[in-house]
Every structure is written in structure tokens, then in C-alpha cells.
C-alpha positions as CSV (number, residue, x, y, z in Angstrom):
1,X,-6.6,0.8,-31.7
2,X,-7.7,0.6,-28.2
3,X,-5.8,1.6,-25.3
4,X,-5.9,0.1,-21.8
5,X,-4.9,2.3,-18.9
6,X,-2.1,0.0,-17.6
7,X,-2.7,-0.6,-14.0
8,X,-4.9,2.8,-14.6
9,X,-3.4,5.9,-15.3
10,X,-0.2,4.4,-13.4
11,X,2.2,7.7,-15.4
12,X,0.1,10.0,-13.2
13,X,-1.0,8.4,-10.1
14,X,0.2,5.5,-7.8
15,X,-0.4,1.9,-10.1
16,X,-3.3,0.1,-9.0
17,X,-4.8,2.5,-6.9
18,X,-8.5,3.9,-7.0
19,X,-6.3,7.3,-7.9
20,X,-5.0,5.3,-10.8
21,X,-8.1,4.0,-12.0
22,X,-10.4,7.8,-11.2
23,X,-7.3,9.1,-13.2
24,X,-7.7,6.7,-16.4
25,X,-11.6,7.7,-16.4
26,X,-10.7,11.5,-16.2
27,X,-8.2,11.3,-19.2
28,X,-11.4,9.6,-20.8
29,X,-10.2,6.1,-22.1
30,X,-12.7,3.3,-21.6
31,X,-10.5,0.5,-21.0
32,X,-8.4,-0.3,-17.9
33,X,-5.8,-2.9,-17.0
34,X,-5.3,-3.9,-13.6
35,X,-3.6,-7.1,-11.3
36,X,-4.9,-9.3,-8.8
37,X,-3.4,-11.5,-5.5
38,X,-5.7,-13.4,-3.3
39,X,-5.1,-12.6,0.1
40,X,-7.1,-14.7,2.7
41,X,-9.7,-15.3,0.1
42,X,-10.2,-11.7,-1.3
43,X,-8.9,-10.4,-4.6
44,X,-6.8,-7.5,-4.0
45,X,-5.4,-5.3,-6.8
46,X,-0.9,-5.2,-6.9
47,X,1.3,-5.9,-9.0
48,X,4.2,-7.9,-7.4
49,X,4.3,-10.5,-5.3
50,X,6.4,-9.0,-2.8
51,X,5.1,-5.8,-1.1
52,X,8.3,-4.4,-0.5
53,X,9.3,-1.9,-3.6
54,X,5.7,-0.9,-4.1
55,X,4.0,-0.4,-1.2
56,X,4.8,0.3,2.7
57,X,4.1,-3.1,3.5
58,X,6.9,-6.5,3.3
59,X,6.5,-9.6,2.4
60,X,4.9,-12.2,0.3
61,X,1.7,-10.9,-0.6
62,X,-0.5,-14.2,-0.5
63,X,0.8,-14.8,3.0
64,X,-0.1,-11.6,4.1
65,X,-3.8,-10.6,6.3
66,X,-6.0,-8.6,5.3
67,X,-5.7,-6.3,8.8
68,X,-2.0,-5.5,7.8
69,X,-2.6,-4.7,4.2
70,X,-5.6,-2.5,5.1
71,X,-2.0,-0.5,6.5
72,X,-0.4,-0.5,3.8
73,X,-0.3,2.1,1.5
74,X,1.3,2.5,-2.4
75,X,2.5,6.2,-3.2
76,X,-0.5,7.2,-0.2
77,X,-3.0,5.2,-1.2
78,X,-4.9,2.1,0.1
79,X,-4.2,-1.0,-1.9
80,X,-7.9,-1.5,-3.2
81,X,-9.7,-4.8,-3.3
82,X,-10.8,-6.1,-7.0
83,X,-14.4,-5.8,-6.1
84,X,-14.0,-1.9,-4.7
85,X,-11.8,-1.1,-8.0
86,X,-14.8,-2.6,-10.5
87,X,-17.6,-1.3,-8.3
88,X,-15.9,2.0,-8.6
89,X,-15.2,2.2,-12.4
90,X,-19.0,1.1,-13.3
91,X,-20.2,3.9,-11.6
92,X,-17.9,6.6,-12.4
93,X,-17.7,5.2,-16.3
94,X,-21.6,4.5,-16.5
95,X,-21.1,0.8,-17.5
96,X,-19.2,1.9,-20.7
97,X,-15.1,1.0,-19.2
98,X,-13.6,-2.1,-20.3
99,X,-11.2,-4.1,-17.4
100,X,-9.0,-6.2,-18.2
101,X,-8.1,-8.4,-14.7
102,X,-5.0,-10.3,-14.6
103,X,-4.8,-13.1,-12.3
104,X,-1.2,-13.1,-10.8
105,X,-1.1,-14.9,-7.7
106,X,-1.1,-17.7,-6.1
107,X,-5.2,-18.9,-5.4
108,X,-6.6,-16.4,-7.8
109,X,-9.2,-18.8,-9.3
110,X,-11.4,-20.0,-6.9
111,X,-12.3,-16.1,-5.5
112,X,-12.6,-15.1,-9.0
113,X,-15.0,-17.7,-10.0
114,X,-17.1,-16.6,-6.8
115,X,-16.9,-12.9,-8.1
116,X,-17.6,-13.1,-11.8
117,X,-21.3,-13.7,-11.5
118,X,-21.2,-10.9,-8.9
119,X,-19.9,-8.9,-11.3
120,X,-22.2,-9.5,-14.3
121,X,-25.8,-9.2,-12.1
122,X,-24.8,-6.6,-9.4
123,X,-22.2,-4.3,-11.2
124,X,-24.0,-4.4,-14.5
125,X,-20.3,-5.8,-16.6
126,X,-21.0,-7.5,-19.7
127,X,-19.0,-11.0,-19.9
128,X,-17.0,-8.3,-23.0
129,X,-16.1,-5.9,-20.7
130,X,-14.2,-8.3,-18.2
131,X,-11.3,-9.2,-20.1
132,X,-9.6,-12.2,-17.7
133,X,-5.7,-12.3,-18.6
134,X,-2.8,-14.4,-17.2
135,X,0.6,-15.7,-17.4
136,X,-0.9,-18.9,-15.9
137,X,-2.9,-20.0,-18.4
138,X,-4.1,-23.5,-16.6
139,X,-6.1,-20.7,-14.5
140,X,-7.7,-19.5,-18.1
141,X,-8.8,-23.2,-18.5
142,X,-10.2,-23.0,-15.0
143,X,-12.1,-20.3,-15.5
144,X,-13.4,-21.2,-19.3
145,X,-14.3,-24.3,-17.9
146,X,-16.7,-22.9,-15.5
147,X,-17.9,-19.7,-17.1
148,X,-17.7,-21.1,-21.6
149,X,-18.3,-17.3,-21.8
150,X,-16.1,-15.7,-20.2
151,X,-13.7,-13.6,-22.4
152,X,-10.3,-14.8,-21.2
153,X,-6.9,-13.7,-23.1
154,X,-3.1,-15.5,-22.1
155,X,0.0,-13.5,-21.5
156,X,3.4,-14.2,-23.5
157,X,6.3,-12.9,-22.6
158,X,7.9,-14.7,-25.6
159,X,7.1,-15.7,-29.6
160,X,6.0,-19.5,-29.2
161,X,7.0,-22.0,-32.1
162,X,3.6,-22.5,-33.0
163,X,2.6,-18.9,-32.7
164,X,-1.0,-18.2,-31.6
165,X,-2.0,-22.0,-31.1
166,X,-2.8,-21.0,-27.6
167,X,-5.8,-19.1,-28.6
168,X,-7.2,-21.9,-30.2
169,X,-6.4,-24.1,-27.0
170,X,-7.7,-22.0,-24.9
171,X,-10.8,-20.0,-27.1
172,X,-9.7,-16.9,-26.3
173,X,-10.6,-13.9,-27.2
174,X,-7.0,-12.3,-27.4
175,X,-3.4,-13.0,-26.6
176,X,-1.3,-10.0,-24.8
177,X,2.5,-9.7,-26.0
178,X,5.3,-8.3,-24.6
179,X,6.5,-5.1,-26.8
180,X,9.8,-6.7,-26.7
181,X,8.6,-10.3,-28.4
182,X,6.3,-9.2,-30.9
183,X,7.1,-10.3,-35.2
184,X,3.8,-10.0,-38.4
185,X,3.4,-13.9,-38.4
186,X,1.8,-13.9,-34.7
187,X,0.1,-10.9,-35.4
188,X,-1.4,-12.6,-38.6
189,X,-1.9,-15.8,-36.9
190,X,-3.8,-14.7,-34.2
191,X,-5.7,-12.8,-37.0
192,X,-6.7,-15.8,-38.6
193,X,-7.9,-17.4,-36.0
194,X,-10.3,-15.0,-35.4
195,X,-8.4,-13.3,-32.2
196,X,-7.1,-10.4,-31.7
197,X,-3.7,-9.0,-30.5
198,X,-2.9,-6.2,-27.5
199,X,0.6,-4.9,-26.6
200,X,1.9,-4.3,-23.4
201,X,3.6,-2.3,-21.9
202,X,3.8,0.9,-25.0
203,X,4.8,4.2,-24.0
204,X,6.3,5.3,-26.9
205,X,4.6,7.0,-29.9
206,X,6.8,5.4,-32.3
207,X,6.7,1.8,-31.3
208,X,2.8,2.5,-30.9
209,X,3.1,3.6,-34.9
210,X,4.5,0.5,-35.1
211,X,2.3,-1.7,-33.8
212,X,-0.5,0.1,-35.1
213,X,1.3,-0.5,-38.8
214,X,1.2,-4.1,-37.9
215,X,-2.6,-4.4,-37.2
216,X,-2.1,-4.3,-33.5
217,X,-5.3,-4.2,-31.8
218,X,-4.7,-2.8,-28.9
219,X,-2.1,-1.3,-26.3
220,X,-1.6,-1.1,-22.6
221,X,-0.2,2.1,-21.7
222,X,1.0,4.0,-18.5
223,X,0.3,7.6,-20.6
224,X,-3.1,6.4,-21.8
225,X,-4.1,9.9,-22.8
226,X,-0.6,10.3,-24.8
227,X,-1.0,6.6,-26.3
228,X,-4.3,7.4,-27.8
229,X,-3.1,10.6,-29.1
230,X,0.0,8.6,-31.0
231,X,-2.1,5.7,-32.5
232,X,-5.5,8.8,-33.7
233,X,-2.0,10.1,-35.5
234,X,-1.9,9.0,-39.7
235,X,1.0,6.5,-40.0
236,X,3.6,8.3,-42.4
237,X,6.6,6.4,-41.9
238,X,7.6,3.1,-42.9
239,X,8.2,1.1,-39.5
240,X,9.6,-2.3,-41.4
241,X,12.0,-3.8,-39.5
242,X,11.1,-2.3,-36.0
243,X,10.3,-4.8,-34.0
244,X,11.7,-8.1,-35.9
């Protein structure tokens, strides 16, 4: 089972930070999960789309300049571009660290398509190390459609009628489910159409049991360290009827 630091080591160090992401690398996991806004034209890595609540700043983050977010700060830190956060985690990892980049606001696309080649030929990222997520899957068609390659995986935050069809829609290479909206048939659906399934966000060694029970590929995790302990562990218990 593989375990994404969720927006890096975010249990030990301010989420989406280059703290967060130096943290994941320390505890040793080789995948990492982080979010993206545009602001004038540059990916930067946040979470909300307010600044207020998670940072010094306020506001709507899209709207915001560059020279005032360079103020703001989230727990201490500096709120990192995208491009400082993957140039960072190549080096430190040696090229072996898995991101997976979810696009979140609003104009995400266009600077992302600029990036992604930037990221292959000067950072050294396989197109299977750049996992591109999203709750907006149009931008996943954007994005296939200009890069067939690229290794793109849409967000649910529900069970759809038809299950996994999206993956099929969409060729992608995973779908990411909310722990909360998870049952065996989209599991085994995405499974047969070649796909795979990650869990967000699983703290808790039981439910990550659980998931790994249900063939659960992978997990995003704020205790990375913890959540790799928990799914290494031998499953003795029988978790029917946990999540559905």
C-alpha cells in the first residue's frame, strides 16, 4: 500500500510548506501530496481558497498578488510556489519521490501545462511520478488532451451510480475517494478497469486495515510515518462491514 504525505508531513509541520514536504522526506515515504492556486499566473501550493484560517494573509487567493503572499506566512513559513516545492523534493529525494499535484483553483490549467514539460526535462520527474489530481475533472481532460501521457487521477467526494466510469472517461490512472464514501464494488470496478484506488484523508490504523483488506492501493495520510507502519502490520481482523 502506498502512502502519500498529505500536503507533506502536514501532522508534524505547517501543511504545504517546504517544512511539510523536508518533513515527509525525513520520515522516509516516497510519495507526497500537495495543492495548487494560480495566483497572477504562478502555481502556488495552499489548500483553501480563502487565506484566512490558514495563513496570515485574507482573502480570495486567486485574487491575491504575488508581493502580498510573499508576506504571508502558514504556521511561520512562506507559502511555497509549486515549482520551488518540486524543485526541492527531486533534489532532497534523488528523483525517487512521487507528487501527487491537485489543481484546486480557479486558472490552474494553463500554468500547469506551461510547467509540466519543465518539470520532466529540467527536474528530472518521470510523467509516473507527477500524479495530476482534481475535483475539476474538465481540467483532467485539459490536461490529457495536451500531454496523452500524463498520469492524471479525479477526486470524488461521493460513490457515483456508475462507479469508476470516470476512469474510463478520463484514462486515468487512479481515482482518489473520500474515506467517508468508499464500498468493494468501486474498489473492484476501478480494479477492472485496470486503475487503481487511493484513500484520502486516513489517519487511523484501523480504517487503514480496512482499506488495505479491501485492496486499497494507496492512502493519503497527515502521520505518513504512522500510516505506513499500520498498513506493513498483518491484517488479523475481519473489517466486513466497516466502511459500507
Amino acid at each position: 500500500m502506498l502512502v502519500f504525505a498529505h500536503r507533506g508531513a502536514s501532522g508534524y509541520a505547517p501543511e504545504n510548506t517546504l517544512a511539510a514536504m523536508d518533513k515527509a522526506l525525513d520520515l522516509g515515504v516516497n510519495a507526497i501530496e500537495l495543492d495548487v492556486h494560480c495566483v497572477e499566473g504562478e502555481l502556488v501550493v495552499f489548500h483553501d481558497r480563502r487565506l484566512e484560517g490558514k495563513s496570515t494573509g485574507t482573502g480570495l487567493i486567486h485574487l491575491a498578488t504575488k508581493a502580498a503572499l510573499a508576506q504571508f506566512t502558514v504556521g511561520g513559513q512562506a507559502i511555497p510556489t509549486l515549482w520551488q516545492v518540486l524543485e526541492r523534493v527531486s533534489i532532497n529525494s534523488k528523483g525517487s519521490c512521487t507528487i501527487n499535484i491537485e489543481l484546486k483553483g480557479i486558472g490552474c490549467v494553463q500554468p500547469f501545462i506551461a510547467l509540466y514539460p519543465q518539470a520532466l526535462e529540467q527536474l528530472n520527474f518521470t510523467p509516473e511520478q507527477l500524479l495530476i489530481s482534481s475535483f475539476n475533472h474538465p481540467y483532467l481532460a485539459q490536461i490529457k488532451q495536451s500531454f496523452p501521457h500524463a498520469v492524471i487521477a479525479p477526486l470524488l467526494a461521493g460513490i457515483p451510480l456508475d462507479l469508476a466510469t470516470i476512469m474510463t472517461t478520463l484514462n486515468a490512472y487512479s481515482i482518489n475517494l473520500d474515506v467517508g464514501f468508499i464500498n468493494q464494488a468501486i474498489v473492484d470496478d476501478a480494479h477492472q478497469r485496470g486503475g487503481k484506488v487511493f484513500v484520502y484523508t486516513v489517519d487511523n490504523p484501523q480504517d487503514i486495515q480496512a482499506l488495505k483488506a479491501m485492496g486499497v492501493d494507496g492512502i493519503f495520510s497527515n502521520y505518513p510515518d504512522k500510516a505506513i507502519a499500520a498498513a506493513m502490520m498483518p491484517i488479523t481482523t475481519d473489517y466486513s462491514g466497516w466502511f459500507e
